[in-house]
Phi, psi and omega in degrees: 000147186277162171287334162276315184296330166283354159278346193275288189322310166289336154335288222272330156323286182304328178333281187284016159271324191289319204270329180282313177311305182323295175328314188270339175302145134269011159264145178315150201183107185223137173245165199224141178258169183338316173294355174097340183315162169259119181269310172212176175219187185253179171318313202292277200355302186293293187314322181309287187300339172296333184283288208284349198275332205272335198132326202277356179260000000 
């Protein structure tokens, strides 16, 4: 292997180590772009804001 293809593969590892933790958590994990936008969240997230969209927080 060439030296870009073991960085694009370790890339492409952590990518998918990063996103299964996220994925697997329960605690809220929300990311945000610069602008402050909430761009995406995990499960927990989503229970969170359903929680603040209903009232109960």
């Amino acid at each position: 292997m060439k030296n870009d293809e073991i960085h694009i593969t370790y890339t492409t590892n952590i990518h998918y180590l990063f996103q299964s933790i996220v994925n697997s958590s329960d605690d809220g994990i929300v990311s945000k772009v610069l602008d402050g936008n909430i761009k995406d969240w995990n499960k927990g997230g989503e229970k969170t804001f359903i929680t603040v969209q209903k009232g109960y927080w």
